[in-house]
C-alpha positions in Angstrom: -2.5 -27.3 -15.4 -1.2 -24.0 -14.0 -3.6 -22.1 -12.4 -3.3 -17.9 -12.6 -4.0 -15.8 -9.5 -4.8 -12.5 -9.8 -3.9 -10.5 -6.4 -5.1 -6.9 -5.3 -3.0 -4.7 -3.0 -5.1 -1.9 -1.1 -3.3 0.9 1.0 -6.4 1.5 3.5 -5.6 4.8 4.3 -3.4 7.0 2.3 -2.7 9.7 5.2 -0.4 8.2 7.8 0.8 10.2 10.8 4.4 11.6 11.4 6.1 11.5 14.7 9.3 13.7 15.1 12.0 11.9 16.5 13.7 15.2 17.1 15.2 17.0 20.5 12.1 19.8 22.0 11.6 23.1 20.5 14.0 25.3 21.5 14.2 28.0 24.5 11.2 31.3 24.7 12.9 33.9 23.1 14.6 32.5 20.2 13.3 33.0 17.2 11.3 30.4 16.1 11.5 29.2 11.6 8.1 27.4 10.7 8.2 23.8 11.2 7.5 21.4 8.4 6.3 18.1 8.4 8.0 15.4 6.5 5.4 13.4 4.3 5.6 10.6 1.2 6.1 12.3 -1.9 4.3 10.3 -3.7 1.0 8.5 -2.9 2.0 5.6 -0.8 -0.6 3.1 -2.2 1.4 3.4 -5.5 4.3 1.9 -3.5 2.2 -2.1 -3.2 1.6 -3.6 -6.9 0.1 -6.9 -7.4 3.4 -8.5 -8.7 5.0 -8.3 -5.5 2.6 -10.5 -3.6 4.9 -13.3 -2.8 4.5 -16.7 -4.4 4.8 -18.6 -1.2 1.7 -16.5 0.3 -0.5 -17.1 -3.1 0.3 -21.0 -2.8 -1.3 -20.7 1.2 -3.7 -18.3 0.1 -2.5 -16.4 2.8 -4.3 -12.3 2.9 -4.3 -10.2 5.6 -3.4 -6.3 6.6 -0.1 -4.9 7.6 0.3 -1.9 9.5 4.0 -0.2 9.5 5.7 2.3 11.0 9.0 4.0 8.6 12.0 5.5 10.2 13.1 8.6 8.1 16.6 10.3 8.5 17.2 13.9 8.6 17.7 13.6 4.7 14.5 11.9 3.8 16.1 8.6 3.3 14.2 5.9 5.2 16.1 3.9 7.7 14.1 1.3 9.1 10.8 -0.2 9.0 8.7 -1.4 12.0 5.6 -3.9 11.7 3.0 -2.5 13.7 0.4 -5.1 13.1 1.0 -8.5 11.4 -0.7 -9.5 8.5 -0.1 -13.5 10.2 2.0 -14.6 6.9 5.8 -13.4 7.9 5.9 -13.3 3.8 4.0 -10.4 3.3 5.0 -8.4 6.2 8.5 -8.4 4.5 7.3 -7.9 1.5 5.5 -4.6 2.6 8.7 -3.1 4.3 10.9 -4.2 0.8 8.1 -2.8 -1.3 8.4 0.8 1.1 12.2 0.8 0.9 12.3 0.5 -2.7 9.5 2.9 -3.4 9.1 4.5 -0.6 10.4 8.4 -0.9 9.9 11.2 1.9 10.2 14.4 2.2 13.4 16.4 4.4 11.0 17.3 7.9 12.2 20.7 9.8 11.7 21.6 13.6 11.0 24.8 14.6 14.4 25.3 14.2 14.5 25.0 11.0 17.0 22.8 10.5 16.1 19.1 9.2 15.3 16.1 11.7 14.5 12.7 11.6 11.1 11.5 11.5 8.9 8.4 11.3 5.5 8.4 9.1 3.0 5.7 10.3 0.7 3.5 7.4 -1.6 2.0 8.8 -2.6 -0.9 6.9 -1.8 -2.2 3.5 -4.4 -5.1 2.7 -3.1 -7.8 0.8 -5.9 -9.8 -0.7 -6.5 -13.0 -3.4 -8.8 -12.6 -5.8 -10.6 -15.5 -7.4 -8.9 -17.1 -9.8 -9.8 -16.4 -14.0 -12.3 -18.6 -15.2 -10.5 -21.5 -17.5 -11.5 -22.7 -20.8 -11.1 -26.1 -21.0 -8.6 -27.2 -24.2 -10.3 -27.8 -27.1 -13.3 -25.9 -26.2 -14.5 -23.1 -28.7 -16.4 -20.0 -28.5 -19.6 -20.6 -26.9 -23.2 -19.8 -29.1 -25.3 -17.9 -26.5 -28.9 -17.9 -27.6 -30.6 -14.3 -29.1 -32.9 -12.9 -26.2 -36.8 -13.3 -27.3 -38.0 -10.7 -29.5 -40.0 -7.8 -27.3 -43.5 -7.8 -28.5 -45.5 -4.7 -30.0 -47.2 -2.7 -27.9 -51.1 -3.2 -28.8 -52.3 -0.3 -31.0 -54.6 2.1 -30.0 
């Protein structure tokens, strides 16, 4: 009998943080272009769907929480991802960097300088959880006759 899993994916927090990897601002006196932070561009928790969840973690029934920390080049590509916090199953902490690298998109960050510069954006925790599995009918079993509720008497009259 196979039994069907249904799995929920959570990003915990949508906002993660950016850190510039970049060189200080440069010297007084030069004239200064508006710096502008690189962010996802798209909401991240749309990057974790349930079909990812990796078989080998359903069959341990292995949940937990990964935190991550992405590495974004001065084009907006990412180039690495970091686990901050294990989830304890090595399964789904790769699975949460593979899920960010093939969804993950970022916009171009610009220092003060304005020219572009590499970044990293933190998220800090995608929950992977099990949900209870569907009930199961067993074979041959019909629709089930659920009794009508007990008629509501009148109120008395008056």
């Amino acid at each position: 009998m196979k039994r069907f899993w249904t799995t929920a994916c959570a990003l915990l927090a949508t906002t993660g943080a950016t850190e510039s990897l970049a060189a200080p601002a440069p010297e007084p006196g030069t004239p200064a272009a508006e710096p502008q932070r690189g962010h996802p561009l798209e909401n991240p928790g749309t990057w974790f769907r349930d079909k990812d969840y990796p078989l080998d973690a359903k069959r341990a029934g292995a949940q937990g929480r990964v935190s991550i920390r992405v590495g974004i080049d001065a084009k907006g590509r990412i180039t690495d991802c970091t686990i901050l916090t294990s989830s304890g199953n090595a399964s789904l902490d790769a699975v949460t960097c593979a899920s960010v690298r093939a969804r993950g998109r970022f916009s171009v960050q610009k220092g003060a300088d304005g020219k572009p510069e590499p970044y990293s954006y933190t998220i800090p925790g995608v929950r992977w959880s099990l949900l209870a599995p569907p009930p199961t009918v067993p074979p041959g079993a019909g629709p089930v006759a659920v009794p009508a509720p007990p008629p509501v008497p009148a109120p008395p009259a008056g």
